[in-house]
C-alpha positions in Angstrom: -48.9 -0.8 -9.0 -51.8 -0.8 -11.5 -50.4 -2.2 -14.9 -52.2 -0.3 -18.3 -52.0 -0.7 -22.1 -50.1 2.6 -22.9 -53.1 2.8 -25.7 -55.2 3.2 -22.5 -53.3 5.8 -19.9 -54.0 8.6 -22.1 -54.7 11.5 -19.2 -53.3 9.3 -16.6 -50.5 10.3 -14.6 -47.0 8.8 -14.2 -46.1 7.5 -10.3 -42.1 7.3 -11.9 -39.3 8.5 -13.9 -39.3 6.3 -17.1 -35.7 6.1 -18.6 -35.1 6.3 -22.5 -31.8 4.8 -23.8 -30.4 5.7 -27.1 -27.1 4.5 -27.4 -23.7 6.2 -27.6 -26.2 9.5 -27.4 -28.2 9.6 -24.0 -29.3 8.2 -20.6 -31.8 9.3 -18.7 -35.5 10.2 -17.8 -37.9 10.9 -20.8 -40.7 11.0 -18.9 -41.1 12.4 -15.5 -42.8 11.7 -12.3 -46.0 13.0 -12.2 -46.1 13.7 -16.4 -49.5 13.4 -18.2 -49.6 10.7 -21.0 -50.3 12.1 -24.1 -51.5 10.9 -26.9 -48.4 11.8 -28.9 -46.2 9.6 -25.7 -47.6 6.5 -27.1 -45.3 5.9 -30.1 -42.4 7.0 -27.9 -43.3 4.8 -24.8 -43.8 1.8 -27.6 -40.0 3.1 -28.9 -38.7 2.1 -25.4 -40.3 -1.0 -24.7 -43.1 0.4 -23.0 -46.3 -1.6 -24.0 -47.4 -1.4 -20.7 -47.6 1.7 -18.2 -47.5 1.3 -14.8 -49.7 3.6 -12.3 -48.0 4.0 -9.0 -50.2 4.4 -6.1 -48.5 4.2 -2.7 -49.9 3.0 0.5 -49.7 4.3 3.8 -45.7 3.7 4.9 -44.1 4.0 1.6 -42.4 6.5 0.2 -41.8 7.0 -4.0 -37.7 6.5 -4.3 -37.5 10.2 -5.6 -39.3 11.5 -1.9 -36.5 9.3 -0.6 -33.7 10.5 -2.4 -34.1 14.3 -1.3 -35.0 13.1 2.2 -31.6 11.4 2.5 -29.8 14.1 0.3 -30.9 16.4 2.8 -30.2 14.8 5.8 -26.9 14.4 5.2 -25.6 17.1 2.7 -24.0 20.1 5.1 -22.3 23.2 4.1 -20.6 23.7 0.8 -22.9 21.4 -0.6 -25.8 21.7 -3.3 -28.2 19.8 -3.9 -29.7 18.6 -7.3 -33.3 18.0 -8.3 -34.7 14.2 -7.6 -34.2 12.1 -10.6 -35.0 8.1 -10.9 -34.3 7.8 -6.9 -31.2 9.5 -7.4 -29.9 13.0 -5.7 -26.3 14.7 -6.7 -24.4 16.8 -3.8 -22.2 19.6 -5.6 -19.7 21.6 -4.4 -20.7 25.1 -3.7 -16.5 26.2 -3.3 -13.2 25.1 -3.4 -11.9 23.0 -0.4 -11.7 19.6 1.3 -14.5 17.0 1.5 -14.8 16.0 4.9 -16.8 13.2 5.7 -17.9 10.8 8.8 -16.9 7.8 7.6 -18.7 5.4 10.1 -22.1 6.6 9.7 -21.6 6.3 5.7 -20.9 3.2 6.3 -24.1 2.6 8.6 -26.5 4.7 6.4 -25.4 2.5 3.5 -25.9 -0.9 5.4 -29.5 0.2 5.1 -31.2 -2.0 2.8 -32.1 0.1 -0.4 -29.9 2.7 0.5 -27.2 4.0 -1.4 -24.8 7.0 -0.5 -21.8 6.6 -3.0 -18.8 9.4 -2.1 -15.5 10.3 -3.1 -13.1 10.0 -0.2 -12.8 11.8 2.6 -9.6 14.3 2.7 -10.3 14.6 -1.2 -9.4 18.6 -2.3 -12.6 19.7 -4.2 -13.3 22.1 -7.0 -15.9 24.4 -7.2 -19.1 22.7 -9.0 -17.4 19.1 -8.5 -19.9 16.4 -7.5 -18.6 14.7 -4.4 -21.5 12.1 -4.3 -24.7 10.8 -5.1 -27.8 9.2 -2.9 -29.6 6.4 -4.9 -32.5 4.5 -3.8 -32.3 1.2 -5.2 -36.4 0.4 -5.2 -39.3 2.1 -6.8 -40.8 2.5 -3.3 -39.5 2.2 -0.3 -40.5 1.8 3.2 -40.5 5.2 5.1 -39.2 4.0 8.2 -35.9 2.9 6.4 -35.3 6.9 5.5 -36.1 7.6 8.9 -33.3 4.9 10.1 -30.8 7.1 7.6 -32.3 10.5 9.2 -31.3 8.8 12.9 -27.8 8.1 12.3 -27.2 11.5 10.2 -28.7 13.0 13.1 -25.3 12.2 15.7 -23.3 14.6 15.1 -22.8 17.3 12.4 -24.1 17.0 8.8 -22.3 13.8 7.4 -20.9 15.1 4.5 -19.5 18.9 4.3 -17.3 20.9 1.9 -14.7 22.7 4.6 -13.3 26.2 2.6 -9.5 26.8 2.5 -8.5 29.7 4.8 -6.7 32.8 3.7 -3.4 31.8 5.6 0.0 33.9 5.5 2.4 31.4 5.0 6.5 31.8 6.0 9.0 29.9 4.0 12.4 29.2 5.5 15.2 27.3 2.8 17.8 26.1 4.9 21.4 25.2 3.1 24.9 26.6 3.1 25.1 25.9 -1.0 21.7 28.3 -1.2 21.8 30.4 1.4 25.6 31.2 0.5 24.8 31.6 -3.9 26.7 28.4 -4.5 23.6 26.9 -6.1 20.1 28.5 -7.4 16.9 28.0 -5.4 14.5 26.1 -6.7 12.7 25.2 -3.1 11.4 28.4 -3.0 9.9 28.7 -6.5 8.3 25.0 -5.9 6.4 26.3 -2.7 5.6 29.6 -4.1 3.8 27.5 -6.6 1.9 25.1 -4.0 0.9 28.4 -2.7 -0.6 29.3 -5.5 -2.1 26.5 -5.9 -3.9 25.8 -2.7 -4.8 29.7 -2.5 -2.6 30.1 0.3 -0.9 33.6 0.6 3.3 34.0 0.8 4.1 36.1 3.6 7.7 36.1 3.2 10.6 33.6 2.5 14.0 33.4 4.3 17.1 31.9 3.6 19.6 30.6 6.2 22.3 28.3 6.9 23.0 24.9 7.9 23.0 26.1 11.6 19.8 25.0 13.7 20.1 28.5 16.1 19.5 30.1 12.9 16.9 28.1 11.9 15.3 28.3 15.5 15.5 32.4 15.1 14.1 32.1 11.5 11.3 30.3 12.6 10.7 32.8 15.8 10.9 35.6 13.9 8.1 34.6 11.0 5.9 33.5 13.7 6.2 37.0 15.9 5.9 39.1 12.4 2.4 37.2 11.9 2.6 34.3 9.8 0.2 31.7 10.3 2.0 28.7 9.4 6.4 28.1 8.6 7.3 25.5 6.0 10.8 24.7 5.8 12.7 23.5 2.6 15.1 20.7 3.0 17.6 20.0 6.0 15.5 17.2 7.1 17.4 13.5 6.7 19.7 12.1 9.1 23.1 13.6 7.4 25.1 15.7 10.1 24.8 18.8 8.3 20.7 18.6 7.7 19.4 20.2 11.1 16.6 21.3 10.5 14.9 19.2 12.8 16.7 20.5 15.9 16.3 24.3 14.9 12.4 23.2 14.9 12.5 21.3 18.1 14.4 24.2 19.6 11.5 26.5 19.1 9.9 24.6 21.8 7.6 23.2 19.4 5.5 20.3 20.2 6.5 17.4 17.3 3.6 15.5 16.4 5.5 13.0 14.1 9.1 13.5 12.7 8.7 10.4 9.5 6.1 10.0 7.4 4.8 6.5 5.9 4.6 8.3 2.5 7.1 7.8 -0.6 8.0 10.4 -1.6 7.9 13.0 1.5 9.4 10.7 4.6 11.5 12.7 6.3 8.7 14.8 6.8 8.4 16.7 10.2 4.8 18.3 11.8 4.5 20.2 14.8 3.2 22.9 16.4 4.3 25.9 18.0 1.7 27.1 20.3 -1.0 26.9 17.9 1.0 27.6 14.3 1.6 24.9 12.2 5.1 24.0 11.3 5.9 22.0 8.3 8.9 20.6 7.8 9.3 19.4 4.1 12.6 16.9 2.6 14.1 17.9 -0.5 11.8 15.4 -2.5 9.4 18.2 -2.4 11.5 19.9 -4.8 11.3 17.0 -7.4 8.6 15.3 -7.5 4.8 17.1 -8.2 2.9 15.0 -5.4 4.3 14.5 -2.0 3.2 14.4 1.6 3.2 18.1 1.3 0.1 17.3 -0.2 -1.4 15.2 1.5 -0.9 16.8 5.1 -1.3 20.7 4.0 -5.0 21.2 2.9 -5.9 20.0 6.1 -3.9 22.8 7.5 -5.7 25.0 5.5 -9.1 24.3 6.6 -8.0 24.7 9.9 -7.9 21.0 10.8 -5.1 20.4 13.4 -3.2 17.6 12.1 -2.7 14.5 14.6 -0.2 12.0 14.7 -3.0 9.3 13.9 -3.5 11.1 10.9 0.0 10.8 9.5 0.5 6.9 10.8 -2.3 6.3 8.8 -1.1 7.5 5.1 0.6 4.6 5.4 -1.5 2.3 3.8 -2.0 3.6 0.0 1.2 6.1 1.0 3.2 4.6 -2.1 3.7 7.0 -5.4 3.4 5.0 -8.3 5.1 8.1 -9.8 2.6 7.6 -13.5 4.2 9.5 -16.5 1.2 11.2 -16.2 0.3 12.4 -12.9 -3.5 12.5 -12.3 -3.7 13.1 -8.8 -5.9 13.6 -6.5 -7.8 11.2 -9.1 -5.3 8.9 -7.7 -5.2 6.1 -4.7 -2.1 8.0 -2.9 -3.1 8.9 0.7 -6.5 7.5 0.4 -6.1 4.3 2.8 
């Protein structure tokens, strides 16, 4: 680095971002990499401090942190994800669509052991929003030694793209409410308007809802019949705790489906069932669904949506951070539920 009055780097050109802070009003690069200083800079640079500019010039093996921001950003960033222009060493990743952020954990956590390196994320699992940054490379020094990005580029290299935006399929969804005070007028529904709203919600399409009985053959024959008329996945609305009359659980089992987990570690949503007939998802969903806004429902269905097939690792696991603190104002998924 070459260090120069500012009175004397008129015509010279900048080797870095310079940041100008004016309080309560803006943050962030005044002058850019490779800007001319003009005459008409020098009050300005004096404004911020600058009596003195520094004139980057880079030996063989280093790289400028902007160079090594993109290189990182680009390594890493897979589909569904935009990248933003180099600024002060650091690189946004936007989300192209709506979806899940998936994300290989251990190589993040390689890439950032890296001395100077810097990939900060949301979580993994997270459901994204179209235009949402879900993370930002930084390169802590000015310069930085080019065989430290090529250490990142290595490990992003096994496997696929480290960090990718996976899009929610356009899946037809059966509904089966289960309950003799339902299904016989005693009481009105309001399972089925709850998941009609989920739906909604997570772009999922309604392919039809059913009502039956506390009787598990009719559940079983529910479930058969959504799943030869084409539904791609079968939720079912209450039925699922350990009373005698909730038998759900058996008229899924008698499908012949395989059960991946019946009980989730999550509060609310335990007496949660998953499994799988063939290759269609079936969800079975306790009555807490119907009360409370966030649930394991949540949790567990956006990665059927994506396609993911949900293992029974993946349910143990919500465990840790499983607990609701039920907030009077919910602001999930800015939330730690299910993000252990």
């Amino acid at each position: 680095m070459k260090k120069v009055p500012v009175e004397e780097a008129v015509g010279m050109v900048l080797g870095h971002d310079m940041t100008q802070i004016i309080p309560g009003l803006f943050k962030g690069p005044r002058f850019k990499k490779g800007h001319v200083i003009r005459e008409e800079d020098i009050p300005i640079l004096k404004s911020m401090g600058k009596d003195h500019i520094y004139i980057l010039e880079l030996k063989e093996g280093m790289l400028h942190e902007n160079d090594a921001a993109i290189r990182i950003a680009r390594a890493t960033a897979g589909e569904g994800i935009k990248l933003t222009e180099p600024s002060e060493g650091k690189v946004n990743y936007i989300a192209e669509y709506p979806g899940m952020l998936e994300i290989d954990v251990e190589r993040l956590h390689k890439i950032n052991g890296i001395d100077g390196i810097g990939l900060i994320t949301l979580h993994t699992g997270r459901i994204i929003q179209e235009g949402q940054i879900v993370a930002g490379t930084r390169v802590n020094p000015l310069v930085i030694e080019e065989v430290r990005i090529k250490q990142v580029e290595e490990v992003a290299s096994q496997g696929d793209k480290l960090l990718k935006i996976l899009p929610f399929k356009q899946l037809k969804v059966g509904i089966v409410i289960t309950g003799n005070e339902v299904y016989y007028g005693r009481i009105q529904d309001k399972f089925g308007p709850v998941l009609k709203e989920k739906l909604n919600k997570y772009g999922a399409n309604l392919f039809d809802l059913v009502y039956v009985p506390d009787d598990a053959n009719e559940i079983t024959t529910a479930i058969l019949s959504l799943k030869e008329a084409g539904a791609d996945v079968v939720v079912t609305g209450g039925g699922m705790s350990v009373d005698p009359d909730d038998v759900t659980p058996l008229g899924i089992r008698q499908t012949g489906a395989e059960v991946i987990k019946y009980g989730a570690p999550v509060l609310p949503g335990s007496m949660f069932m998953m499994a799988y007939l063939d290759e269609m998802p079936i969800i079975g969903l306790p009555a807490c669904a119907m009360y409370h806004k966030i649930t394991v429902f949540d949790l567990i269905f956006p990665k059927v949506l994506v396609g993911r097939k949900v293992k029974r690792e993946d349910i143990v696991r919500l465990g840790h951070g499983g607990l609701c603190m039920h907030c009077e104002i919910c602001h999930y998924p800015v939330c730690p539920l299910g993000k252990g």
